[in-house]
C-alpha angles and dihedrals in degrees: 000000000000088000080049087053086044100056100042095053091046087056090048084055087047096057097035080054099045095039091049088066099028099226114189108184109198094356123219114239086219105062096028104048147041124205109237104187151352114085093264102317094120115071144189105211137172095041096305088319099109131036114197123189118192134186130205132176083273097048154346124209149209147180133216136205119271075217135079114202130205102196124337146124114271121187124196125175110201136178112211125223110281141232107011116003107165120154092021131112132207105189118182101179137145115233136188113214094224118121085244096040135181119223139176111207135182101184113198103215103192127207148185113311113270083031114099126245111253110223104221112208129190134154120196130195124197084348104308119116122158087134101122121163116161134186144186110236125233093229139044097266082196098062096058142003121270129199111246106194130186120198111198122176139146086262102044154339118240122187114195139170118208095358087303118111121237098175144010126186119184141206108274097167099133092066086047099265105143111233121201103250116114102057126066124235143221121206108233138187132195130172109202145140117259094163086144088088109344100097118055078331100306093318096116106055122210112280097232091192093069090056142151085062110194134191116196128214128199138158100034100194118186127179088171146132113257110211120213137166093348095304130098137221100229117095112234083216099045105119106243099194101083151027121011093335094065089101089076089072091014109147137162123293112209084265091066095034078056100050093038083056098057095043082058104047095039099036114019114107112170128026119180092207087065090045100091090154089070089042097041084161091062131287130290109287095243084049088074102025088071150002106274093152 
């Protein structure tokens, strides 16, 4: 009687621990999202397993999380619209609904088969962005799916693709850079034509005839804190050092300083904080704080 009492009070630990950080491994599309648009171009398959967004001449489409987040570590694998997929967009991002909203975005500009996608990355804070920095990828991110991770919490941001970081911007807030940390945020999807500027800045239009373009989702993970009602699920005294809550002061070991450094060196293509002709009063404070080339 006494081992009974044992086990069940070790399994209520277990759920009282599990439902303080909401952690969804391998998360179900159906009980985690909720297709926003698109006229049924955007599908849950395989029982909830697999998420696919398609665009045609009429519409594109796109999903968005039942959940807002405030900090957390949010995996995605996708697979991008193959052959030639000029014109199109594929954005995973994570946005707040305030007027002077923050937002986390991995933007997908496709290209004409053979060309790489260029990963469009931008982070804004109480609705100011201007924060670019894009790369070529060291894989085709069409022929299998890939994990896109975001890493947000009060300390830092850290985007990565495939468990290696390709971009980390930190909380400078005590030299005035705002850092998303107040508003909730849902994470958010959209497959749409932007052909208007997306490839070689609208040079290269949308291929019609290719159409119906589809990007494919699979293995949403989440260790994240759900906001509601104004309230999170993260424990404040949860200790945040150990075990499945460390994202929460996760940063970079020299490992992950190393391969960030070569992602930066071999794929980036364009930095704002080098772009002095588009900042011709001085760089962004956090451009020259700290080393975010």
């Amino acid at each position: 009687m006494a081992s009974f009492s044992l086990i069940r009070s070790s399994c209520l630990l277990v759920v009282i621990m599990a439902s303080s950080l909401m952690l969804a491994f391998a998360g179900n599309f159906y009980q985690d999202f909720d297709l926003t648009w698109g006229d049924g171009r955007a599908q849950i398959l395989n029982n909830g397993e697999l998420l696919t967004l398609s665009l045609d001449k009429a519409s594109g489409s796109g999903f968005n999380s039942k959940n807002e987040y405030l900090f957390g570590k949010i995996d995605m694998q996708l697979k991008l619209v193959s052959g030639n997929s000029a014109g199109t967009v594929t954005a995973y991002y994570l946005r707040s609904e305030e007027s002077l909203w923050d937002e986390i975005d991995f933007e997908f500009l496709g290209n004409l088969s053979g060309d790489p996608y260029i990963v469009h990355t931008n982070i804004f804070s109480q609705g100011k962005g201007n924060r670019e920095q894009q790369f070529y990828l060291w894989f085709d991110p069409t022929a299998d799916f890939h994990t896109y991770s975001i890493l947000w919490n009060p300390q830092r941001i850290i985007l990565s693709v495939d468990g290696t970081p390709i971009r980390e911007f930190k909380n400078l807030e005590s030299i005035g850079v705002p850092f998303p940390k107040n508003q909730s945020m849902k994470i958010h999807s959209s497959l749409w034509n932007a052909d208007d500027w997306a490839t070689r800045g609208g040079l290269v239009k949308t291929d019609w005839t290719q159409a119906p373009f589809t990007a494919s989702y699979r293995n949403f993970n989440a260790s994240a804190c759900v906001w509601s009602s104004g309230a999170s699920s993260c424990s404040s005294t949860s200790p945040s050092t150990s075990g499945s809550n460390a994202w929460l002061s996760e940063q970079m070991d020299s490992t992950s300083q190393e391969r960030l450094q070569w992602v930066q060196k071999n794929y980036m293509i364009y930095n704002y904080c080098t772009d002095t002709k588009r900042f011709p009063q001085g760089l962004p404070p956090e451009c020259t704080a700290t080393d975010t080339s």
